[in-house]
Wavefront OBJ file of the C-alpha trace (Angstrom):
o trace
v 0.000 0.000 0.000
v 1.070 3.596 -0.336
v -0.408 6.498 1.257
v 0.101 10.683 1.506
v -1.347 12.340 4.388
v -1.556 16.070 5.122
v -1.507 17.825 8.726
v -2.824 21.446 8.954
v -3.074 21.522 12.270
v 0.091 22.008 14.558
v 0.802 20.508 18.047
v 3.730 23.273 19.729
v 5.451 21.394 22.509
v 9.222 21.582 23.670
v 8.546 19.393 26.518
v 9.335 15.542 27.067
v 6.168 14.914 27.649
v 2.325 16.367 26.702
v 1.298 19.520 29.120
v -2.054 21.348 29.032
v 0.275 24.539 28.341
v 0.964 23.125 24.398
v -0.346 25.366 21.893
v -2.166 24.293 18.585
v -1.231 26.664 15.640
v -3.183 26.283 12.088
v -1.164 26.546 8.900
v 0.233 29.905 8.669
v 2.606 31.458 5.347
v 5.642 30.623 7.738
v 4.875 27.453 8.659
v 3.620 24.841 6.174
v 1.698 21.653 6.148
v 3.488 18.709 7.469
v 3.141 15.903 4.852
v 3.583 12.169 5.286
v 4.524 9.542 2.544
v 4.130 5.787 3.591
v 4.953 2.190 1.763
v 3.925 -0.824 3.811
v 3.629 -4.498 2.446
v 1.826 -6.947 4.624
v 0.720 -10.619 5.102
v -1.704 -11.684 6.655
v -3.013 -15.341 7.568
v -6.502 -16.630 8.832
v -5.039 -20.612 9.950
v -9.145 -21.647 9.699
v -12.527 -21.395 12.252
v -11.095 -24.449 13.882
v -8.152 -23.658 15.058
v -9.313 -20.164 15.091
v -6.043 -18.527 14.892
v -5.107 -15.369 12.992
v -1.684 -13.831 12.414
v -0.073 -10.857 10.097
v 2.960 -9.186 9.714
v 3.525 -5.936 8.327
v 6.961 -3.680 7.337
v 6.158 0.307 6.435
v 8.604 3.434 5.385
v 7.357 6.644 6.132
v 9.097 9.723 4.907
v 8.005 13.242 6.921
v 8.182 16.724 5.506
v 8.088 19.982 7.494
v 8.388 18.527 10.648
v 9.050 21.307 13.553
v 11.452 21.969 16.113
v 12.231 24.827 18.557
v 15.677 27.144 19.003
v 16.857 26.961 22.331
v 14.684 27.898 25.070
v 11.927 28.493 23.214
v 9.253 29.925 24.557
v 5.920 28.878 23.254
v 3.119 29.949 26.365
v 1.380 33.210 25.264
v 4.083 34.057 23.099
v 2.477 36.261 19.892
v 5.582 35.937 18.225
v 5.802 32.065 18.684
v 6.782 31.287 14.790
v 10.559 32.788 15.648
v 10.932 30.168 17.703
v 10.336 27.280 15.058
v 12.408 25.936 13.056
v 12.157 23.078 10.116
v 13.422 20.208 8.668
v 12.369 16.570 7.848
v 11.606 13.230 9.281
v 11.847 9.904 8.407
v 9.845 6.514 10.320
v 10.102 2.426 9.631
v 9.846 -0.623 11.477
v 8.003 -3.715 11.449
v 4.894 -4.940 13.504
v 3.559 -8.563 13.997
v 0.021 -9.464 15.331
v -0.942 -13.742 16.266
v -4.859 -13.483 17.485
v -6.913 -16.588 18.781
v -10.449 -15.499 18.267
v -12.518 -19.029 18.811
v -13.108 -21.244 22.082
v -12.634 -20.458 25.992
v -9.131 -18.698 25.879
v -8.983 -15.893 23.171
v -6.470 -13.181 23.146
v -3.811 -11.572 21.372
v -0.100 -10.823 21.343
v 1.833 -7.811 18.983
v 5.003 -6.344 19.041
v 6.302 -3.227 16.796
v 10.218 -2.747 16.471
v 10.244 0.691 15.057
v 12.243 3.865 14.508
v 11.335 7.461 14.431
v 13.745 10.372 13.514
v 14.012 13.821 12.869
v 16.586 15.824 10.970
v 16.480 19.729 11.368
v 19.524 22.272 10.937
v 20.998 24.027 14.202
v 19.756 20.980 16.343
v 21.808 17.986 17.409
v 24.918 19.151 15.489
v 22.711 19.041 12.268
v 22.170 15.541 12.381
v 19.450 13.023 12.978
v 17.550 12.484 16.634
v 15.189 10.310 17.367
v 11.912 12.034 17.674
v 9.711 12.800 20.785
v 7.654 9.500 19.860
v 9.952 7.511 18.751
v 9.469 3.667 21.051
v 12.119 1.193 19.734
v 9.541 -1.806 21.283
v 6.015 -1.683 21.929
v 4.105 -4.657 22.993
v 0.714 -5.689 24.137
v -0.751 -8.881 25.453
v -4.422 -9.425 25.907
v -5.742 -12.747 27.567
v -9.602 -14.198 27.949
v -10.805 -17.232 29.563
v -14.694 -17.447 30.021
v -15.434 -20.031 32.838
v -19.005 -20.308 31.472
v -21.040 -17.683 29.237
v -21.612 -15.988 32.910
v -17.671 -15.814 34.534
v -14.986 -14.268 32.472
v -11.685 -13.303 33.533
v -8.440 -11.224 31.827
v -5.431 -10.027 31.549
v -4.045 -7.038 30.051
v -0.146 -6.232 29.640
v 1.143 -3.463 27.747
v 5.373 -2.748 27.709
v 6.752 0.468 25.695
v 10.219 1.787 25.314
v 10.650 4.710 27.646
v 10.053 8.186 25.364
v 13.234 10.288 24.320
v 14.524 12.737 26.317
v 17.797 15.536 26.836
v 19.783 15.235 29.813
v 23.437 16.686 30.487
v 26.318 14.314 29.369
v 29.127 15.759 32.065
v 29.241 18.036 34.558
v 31.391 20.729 36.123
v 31.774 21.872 39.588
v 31.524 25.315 41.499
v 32.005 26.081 44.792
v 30.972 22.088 46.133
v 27.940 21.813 43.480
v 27.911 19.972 40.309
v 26.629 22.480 37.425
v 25.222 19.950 34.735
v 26.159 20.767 31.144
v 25.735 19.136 27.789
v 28.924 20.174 25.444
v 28.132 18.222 22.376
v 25.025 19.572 22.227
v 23.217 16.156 21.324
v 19.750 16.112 21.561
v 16.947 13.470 22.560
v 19.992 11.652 23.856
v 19.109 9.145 26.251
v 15.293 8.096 27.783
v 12.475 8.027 30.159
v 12.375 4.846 31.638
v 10.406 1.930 30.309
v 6.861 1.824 30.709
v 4.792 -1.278 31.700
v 1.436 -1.816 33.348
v -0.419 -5.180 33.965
v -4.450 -4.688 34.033
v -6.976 -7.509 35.726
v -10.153 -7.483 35.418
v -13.449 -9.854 36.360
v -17.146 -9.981 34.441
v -19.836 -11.591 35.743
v -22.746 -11.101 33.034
v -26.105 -10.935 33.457
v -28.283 -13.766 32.801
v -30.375 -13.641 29.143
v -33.853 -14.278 29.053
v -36.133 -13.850 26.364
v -38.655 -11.619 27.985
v -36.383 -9.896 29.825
v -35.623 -6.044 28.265
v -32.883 -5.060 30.358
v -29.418 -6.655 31.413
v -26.635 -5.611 33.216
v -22.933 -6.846 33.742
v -20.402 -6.309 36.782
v -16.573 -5.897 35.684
v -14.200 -5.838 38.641
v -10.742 -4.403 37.725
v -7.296 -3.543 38.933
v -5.444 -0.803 36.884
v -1.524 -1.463 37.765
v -1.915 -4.347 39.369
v 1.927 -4.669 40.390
v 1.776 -0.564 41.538
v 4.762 0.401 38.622
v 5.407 4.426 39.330
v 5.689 4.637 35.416
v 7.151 8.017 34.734
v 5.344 10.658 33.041
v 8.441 12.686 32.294
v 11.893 13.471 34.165
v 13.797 16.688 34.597
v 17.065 17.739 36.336
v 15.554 20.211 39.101
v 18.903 21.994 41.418
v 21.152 19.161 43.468
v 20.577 16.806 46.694
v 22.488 16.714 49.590
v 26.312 15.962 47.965
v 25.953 18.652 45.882
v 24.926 16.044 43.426
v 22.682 17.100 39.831
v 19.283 15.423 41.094
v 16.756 14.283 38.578
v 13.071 14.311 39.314
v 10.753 11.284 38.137
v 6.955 12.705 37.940
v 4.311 9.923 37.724
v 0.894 10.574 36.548
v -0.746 7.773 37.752
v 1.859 5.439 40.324
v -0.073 3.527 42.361
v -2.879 0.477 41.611
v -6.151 1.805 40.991
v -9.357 -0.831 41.522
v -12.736 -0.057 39.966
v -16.285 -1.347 39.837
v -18.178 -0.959 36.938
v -21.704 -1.837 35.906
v -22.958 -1.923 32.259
v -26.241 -2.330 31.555
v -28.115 -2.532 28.281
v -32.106 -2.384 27.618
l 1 2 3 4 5 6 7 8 9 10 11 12 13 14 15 16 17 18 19 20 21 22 23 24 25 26 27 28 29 30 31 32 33 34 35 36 37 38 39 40 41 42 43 44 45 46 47 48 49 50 51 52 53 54 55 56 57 58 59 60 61 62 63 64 65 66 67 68 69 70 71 72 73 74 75 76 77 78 79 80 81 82 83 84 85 86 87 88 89 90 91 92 93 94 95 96 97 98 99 100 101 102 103 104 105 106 107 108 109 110 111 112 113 114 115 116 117 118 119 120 121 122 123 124 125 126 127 128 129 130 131 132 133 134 135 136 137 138 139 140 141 142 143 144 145 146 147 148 149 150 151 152 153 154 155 156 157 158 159 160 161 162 163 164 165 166 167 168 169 170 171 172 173 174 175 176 177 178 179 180 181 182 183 184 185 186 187 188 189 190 191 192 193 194 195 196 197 198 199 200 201 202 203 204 205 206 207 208 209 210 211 212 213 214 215 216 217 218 219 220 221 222 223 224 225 226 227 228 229 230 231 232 233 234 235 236 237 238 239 240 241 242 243 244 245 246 247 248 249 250 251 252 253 254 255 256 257 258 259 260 261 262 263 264 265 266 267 268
């Protein structure tokens, strides 16, 4: 397959991470659509209803035009003048992604898996050569499991496993007066990472029974969000130095702890 796509509208953000402060911008004459050209060749298998297996595999190119970036210390929040701060150059995407699905008898699930790379080539950052973009994930998987007891009792699993986003931290350090002044020479950029990100969701249905005359129906879904209580971090930033004297880098979770729900879904 081969596809162009065409983005008019603009997401502004020099941060790691996505902030309510980001700023939309609309095409303007100084800053032009962002286009997107893709080849991907797939294959995909259905192994029969009996065995009820599925499985594909897929391999896509993407080249990226008029992709932004930001001078140093840009400054984006209420800032009329914001286009100074942008700057322009291209982008480039591939990997490969694999799906196996079971769709028929008690256990069903899935399992896929994307190696991929995402880049970004712009003049005046990261010595004029490429970085890997703000959502660029070498590995993303996902795992979803089902086992139905009966057509009442249903139980599963959900695990999901990213590569940790990109992000700019200082590669040495010098020291003044007993603290350690962080400082990145080379002026590389994007280079090194958030930490991994993995979360492991449970949940339990009971559904309600089916009768004929019956117009409404409800079902119960108990569920743990996190279930092993992983402080996944949300972004991380160097923020003055501990005790020592020591550069100190802040991990800010969103959502850190394991989060149980009830739910009820009814239907009439």
């Amino acid at each position: 397959s081969y596809n162009r796509m065409s983005q008019y509208l603009h997401l502004m953000s020099n941060t790691a991470a996505a902030t309510p402060l980001d700023v939309w911008s609309p095409t303007t004459n100084n800053i032009k659509p962002e286009l997107a050209d893709q080849i991907a060749l797939g294959y995909f298998r259905n192994f029969g209803k009996n065995l009820g297996f599925e499985a594909s595999s897929e391999v896509y190119y993407k080249i990226l035009q008029n992709q932004i970036g930001y001078v140093p210390d840009a400054n984006l929040t209420l800032n009329e003048y914001y286009e100074g701060d942008l700057l322009f150059g291209n982008g480039r995407a591939y990997g490969i992604e694999f799906l196996i699905k079971k769709t028929t008898g008690k256990f069903t699930g899935w399992i896929s898996y994307t190696l991929a790379k995402s880049e970004i080539k712009i003049d005046d950052i990261n010595n004029n050569d490429w970085f890997p973009s703000r959502y660029d994930r070498t590995h993303v998987g996902n795992l979803i499991l089902s086992y139905a007891f009966s057509k009442r009792y249903e139980v599963s699993a959900n695990f999901v496993y990213n590569t940790g986003i990109p992000a700019t931290f200082s590669t040495n350090s010098f020291e003044v007066q007993g603290y350690s002044i962080p400082q990145n020479p080379s002026n590389s950029f994007n280079n090194s990472r958030v930490s991994d990100y993995h979360r492991l969701d449970l949940s339990f249905t009971i559904y309600g029974r089916e009768k004929k005359k019956k117009k409404l129906s409800g079902d119960w879904v108990f569920s743990v969000y996190n279930a092993y209580n992983r402080k996944n971090a949300f972004t991380i930033f160097l923020d003055g130095n501990d005790d020592n004297g020591n550069p100190q880098a802040i991990r800010y979770s969103i959502i850190g702890s394991i989060i149980p729900s009830v739910t009820y879904n009814f239907k009439f």
